[in-house]
C-alpha positions in Angstrom: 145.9 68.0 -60.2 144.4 69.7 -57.2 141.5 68.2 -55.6 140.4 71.3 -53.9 138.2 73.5 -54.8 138.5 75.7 -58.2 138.8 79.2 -57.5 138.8 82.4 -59.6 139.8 85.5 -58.3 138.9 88.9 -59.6 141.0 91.9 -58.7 144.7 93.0 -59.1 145.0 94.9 -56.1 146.8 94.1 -53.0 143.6 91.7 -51.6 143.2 89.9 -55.4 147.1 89.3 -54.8 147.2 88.1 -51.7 144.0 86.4 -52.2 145.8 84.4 -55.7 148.7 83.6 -53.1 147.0 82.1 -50.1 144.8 79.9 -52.3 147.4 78.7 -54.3 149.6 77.9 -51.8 146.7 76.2 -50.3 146.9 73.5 -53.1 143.9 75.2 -55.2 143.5 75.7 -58.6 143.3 79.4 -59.4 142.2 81.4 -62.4 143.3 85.3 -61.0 141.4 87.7 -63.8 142.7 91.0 -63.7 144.5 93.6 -65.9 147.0 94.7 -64.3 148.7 94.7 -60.9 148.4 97.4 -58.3 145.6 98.9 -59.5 143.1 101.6 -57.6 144.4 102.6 -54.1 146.8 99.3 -54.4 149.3 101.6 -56.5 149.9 103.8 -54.0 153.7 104.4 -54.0 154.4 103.7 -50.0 152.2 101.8 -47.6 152.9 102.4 -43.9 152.5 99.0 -41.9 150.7 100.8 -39.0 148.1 99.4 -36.9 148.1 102.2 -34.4 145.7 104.8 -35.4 143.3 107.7 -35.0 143.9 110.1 -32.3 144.2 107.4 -29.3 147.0 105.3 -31.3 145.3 102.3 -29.8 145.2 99.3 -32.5 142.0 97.1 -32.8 143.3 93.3 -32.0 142.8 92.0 -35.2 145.0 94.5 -37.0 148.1 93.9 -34.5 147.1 89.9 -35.6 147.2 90.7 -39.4 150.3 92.7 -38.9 151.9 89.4 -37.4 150.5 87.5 -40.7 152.1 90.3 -42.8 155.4 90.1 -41.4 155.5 85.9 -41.6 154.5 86.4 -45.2 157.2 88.9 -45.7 160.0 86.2 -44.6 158.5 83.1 -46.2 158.5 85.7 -49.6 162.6 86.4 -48.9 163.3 82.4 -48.0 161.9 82.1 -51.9 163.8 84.7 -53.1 161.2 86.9 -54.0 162.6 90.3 -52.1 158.8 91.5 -51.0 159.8 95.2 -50.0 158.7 95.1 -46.9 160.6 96.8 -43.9 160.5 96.4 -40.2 161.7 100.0 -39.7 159.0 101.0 -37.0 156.7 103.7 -37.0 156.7 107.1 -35.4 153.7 108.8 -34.1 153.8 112.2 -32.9 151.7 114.2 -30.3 149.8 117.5 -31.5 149.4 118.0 -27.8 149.5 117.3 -24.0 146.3 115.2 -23.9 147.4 112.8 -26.7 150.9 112.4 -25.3 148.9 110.7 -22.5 146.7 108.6 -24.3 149.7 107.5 -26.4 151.6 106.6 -23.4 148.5 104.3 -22.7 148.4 102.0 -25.4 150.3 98.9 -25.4 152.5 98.5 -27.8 153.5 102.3 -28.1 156.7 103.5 -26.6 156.3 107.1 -25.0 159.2 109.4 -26.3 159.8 112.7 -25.1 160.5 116.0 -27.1 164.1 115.3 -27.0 164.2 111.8 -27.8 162.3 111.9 -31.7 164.3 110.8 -34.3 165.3 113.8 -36.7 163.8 115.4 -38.7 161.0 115.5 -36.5 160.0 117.5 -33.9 156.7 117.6 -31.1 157.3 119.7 -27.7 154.9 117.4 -26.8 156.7 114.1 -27.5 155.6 110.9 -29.0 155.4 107.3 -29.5 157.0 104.8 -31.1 155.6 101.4 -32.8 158.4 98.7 -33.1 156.4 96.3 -34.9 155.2 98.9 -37.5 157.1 99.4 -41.0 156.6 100.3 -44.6 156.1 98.5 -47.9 157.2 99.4 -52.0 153.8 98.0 -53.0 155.3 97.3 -56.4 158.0 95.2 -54.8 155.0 93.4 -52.7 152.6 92.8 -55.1 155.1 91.4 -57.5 156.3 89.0 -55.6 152.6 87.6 -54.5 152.1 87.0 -57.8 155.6 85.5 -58.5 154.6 83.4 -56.0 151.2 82.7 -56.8 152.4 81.6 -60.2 154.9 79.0 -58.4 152.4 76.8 -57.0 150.4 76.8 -60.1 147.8 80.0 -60.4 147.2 81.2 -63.1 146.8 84.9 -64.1 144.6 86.6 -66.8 145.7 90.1 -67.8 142.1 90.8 -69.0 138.4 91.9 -67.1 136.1 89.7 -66.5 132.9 91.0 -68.8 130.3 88.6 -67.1 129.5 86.3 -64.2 127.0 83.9 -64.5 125.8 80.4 -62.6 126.5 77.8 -64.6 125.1 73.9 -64.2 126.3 72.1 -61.3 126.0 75.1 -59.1 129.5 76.3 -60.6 130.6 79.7 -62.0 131.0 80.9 -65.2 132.9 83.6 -66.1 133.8 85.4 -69.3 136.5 87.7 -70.3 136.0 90.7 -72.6 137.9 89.1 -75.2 135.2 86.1 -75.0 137.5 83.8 -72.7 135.8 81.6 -70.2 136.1 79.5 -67.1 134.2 77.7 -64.9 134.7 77.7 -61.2 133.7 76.1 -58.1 134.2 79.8 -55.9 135.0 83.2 -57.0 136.1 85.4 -54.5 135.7 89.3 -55.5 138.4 91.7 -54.9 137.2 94.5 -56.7 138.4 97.2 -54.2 136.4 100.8 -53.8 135.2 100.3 -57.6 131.4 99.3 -57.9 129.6 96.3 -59.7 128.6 96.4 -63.0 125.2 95.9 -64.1 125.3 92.8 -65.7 126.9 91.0 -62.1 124.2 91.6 -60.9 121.8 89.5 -62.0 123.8 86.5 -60.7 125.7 88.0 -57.5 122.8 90.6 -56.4 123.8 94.3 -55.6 127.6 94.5 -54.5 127.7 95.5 -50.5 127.4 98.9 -49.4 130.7 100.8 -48.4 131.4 104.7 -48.1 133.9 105.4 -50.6 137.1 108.2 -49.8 140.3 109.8 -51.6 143.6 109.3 -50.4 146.7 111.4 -51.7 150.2 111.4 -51.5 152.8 113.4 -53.2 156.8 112.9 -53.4 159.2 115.7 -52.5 162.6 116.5 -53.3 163.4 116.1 -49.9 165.7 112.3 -48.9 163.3 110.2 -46.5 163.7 109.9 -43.0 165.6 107.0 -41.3 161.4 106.5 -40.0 158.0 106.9 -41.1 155.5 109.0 -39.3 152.3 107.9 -39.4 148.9 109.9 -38.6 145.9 111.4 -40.3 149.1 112.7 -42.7 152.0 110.7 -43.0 155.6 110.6 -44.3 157.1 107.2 -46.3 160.0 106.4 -48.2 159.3 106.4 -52.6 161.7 103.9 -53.8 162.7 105.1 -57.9 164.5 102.7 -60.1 167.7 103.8 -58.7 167.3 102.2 -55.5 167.2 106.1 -53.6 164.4 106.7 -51.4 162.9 110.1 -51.8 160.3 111.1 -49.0 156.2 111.6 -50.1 153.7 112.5 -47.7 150.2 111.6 -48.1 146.9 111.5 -46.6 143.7 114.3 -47.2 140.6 112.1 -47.4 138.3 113.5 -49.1 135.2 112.9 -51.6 136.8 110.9 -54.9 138.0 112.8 -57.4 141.1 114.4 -58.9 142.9 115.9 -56.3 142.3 119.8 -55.8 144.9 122.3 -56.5 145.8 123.2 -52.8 146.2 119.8 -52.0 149.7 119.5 -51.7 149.9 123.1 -50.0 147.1 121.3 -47.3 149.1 118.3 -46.9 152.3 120.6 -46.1 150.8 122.4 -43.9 149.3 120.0 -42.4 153.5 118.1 -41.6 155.4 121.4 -41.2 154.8 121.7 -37.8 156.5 118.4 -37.1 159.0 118.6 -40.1 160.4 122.1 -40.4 161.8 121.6 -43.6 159.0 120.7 -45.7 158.0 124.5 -45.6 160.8 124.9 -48.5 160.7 121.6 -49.9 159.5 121.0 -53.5 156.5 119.0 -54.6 157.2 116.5 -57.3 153.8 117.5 -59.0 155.0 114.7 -61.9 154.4 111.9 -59.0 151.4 113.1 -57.5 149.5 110.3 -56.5 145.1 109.9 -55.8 143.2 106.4 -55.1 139.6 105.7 -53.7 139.5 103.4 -50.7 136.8 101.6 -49.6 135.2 101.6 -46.0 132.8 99.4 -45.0 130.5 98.0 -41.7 132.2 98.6 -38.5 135.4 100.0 -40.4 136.2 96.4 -40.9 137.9 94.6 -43.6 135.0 92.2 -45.3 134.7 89.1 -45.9 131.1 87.8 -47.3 129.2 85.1 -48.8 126.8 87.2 -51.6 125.4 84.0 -53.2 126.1 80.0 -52.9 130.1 79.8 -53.6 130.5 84.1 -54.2 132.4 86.1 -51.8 133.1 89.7 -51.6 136.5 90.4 -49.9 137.3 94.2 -49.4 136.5 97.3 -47.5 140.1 97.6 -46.1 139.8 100.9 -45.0 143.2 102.5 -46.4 145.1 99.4 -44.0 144.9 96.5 -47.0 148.8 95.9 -46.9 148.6 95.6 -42.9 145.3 93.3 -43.1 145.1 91.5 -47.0 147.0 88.7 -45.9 145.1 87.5 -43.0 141.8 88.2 -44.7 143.4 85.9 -48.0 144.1 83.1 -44.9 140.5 83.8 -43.6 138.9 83.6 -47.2 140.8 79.8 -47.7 139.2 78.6 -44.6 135.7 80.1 -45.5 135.9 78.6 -48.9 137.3 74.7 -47.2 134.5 75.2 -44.7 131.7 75.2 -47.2 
């Protein structure tokens, strides 16, 4: 039996997973309470690894450190034999003009390509860069083996919501299931994503921290994915099927939550066309449309707060959680041994 700390986690998304993961592996005893895996933006179908973004490509420090966390996760995940879907392909970011070319060619870590030198089927008269220590992720294949993992050094994981959180004696937590189940805990650590507190946590936990909330969307064609992704404000990833075949999807449009709108798919293609010719003829797969709600929070950095005594709310990833959940999960264990 662990003498650490008793943990519950809440949240079946890619920071609940990596959270259930790094605790476990930690030598804690976990209680992970959530439905289902992959939930909310976590089910996204691809995840670029890309730490170099908006218009300057230049990549915060603590990103390019989490994307070093993400990759050592990814190997210690094959050494188990838990294949965590997680390739080192690079990314590929292209210029929309003159001025960015330069500020690409600024940024360390970005490789300056001209026109002639992009990977097919890409094109930029203006060029681009190119981020060696970017890749992609099948989030299914990730988050399944976290939790495989997880489960091998003793978590445990509840396929049911947690209906209440109260303080219980000894300054512990109580929570309950909405089948009645309980458990008491010695920290809970609250993954809950974009998705707000209900009323009744609130009497224990106080209001949940404020973050803007924004749609994502991404829809696969019937086009065969590039050898690269491209990342940007609209990308391009690989959509692994049963089959093993990677179909491309492209994705992006933030926008106020909601269904996506009708033209979205059209916005989204003509948003690529420019640098992929042939999506002008390609074919949505409307049957694997994709929309999630991501959550963005102080600063546009991921989160990591104490609420109340032994509480702490983990999120506002900013549409980056599968570049940045593992660090934060490693950051959370050392919170939680430092109290």
């Amino acid at each position: 039996m662990s003498s650490r700390p008793d943990v519950a986690i809440v949240g079946g998304g890619v920071m609940g997973a990596s959270l259930a993961r790094a605790f476990a592996r930690a030598g804690h005893a976990v209680h992970w309470w959530t439905a289902e895996l992959g939930d909310a933006a976590s089910g996204v179908p691809v995840a670029l690894l890309n730490p170099y973004r908006g218009r300057s490509g230049r990549a915060h420090p603590d990103d390019l450190a989490a994307l070093r966390v993400t990759w050592r996760w990814a190997e210690e995940l094959r050494v188990a034999g838990l294949p965590p879907g997680a390739h080192r392909s690079g990314v590929l970011r292209l210029a929309d003009g003159a001025r960015q070319a330069r500020a690409f060619a600024q940024v360390p870590g970005l490789r300056p390509l001209a026109a002639d030198a992009l990977p097919p089927p890409f094109r930029s008269p203006h060029g681009g860069a190119w981020a060696a220590d970017g890749g992609w992720i099948d989030p299914r294949a990730w988050l399944g083996a976290l939790a495989a993992d997880a489960a091998t050094h003793a978590a445990t994981r509840q396929r049911h919501r947690v209906a209440a959180i109260e303080r219980a004696d000894a300054g512990r937590w109580r929570l309950t299931g909405d089948g009645g189940e309980r458990s008491l805990h010695d920290h809970i650590l609250l993954a809950t994503g974009a998705a707000a507190w209900p009323r009744p946590w609130v009497r224990s936990l106080g209001d949940a921290p404020a973050f803007e909330r924004l749609a994502g969307d991404v829809f696969a064609t019937r086009l065969p994915a590039p050898s690269v992704p491209l990342a940007g404000a609209s990308y391009v990833g690989p959509v692994v099927d049963e089959r093993g075949l990677a179909a491309a999807a492209i994705g992006g449009h933030h926008r106020t939550p909601g269904p996506a709108p009708d033209d979205t798919a059209r916005r989204l293609v003509a948003n690529l066309s420019w640098a992929w010719p042939a999506l002008e003829e390609a074919r949505m797969r409307t049957d694997a449309a994709w929309w999630g709600v991501r959550a963005h929070g102080e600063g546009n950095r991921p989160q990591l707060r104490e609420v109340a005594p032994g509480a702490w709310w983990v999120g506002a990833l900013a549409g980056r959680g599968f570049v940045v959940a593992a660090a934060v999960a490693e950051a959370a264990v050392s919170a939680v041994a430092a109290r």
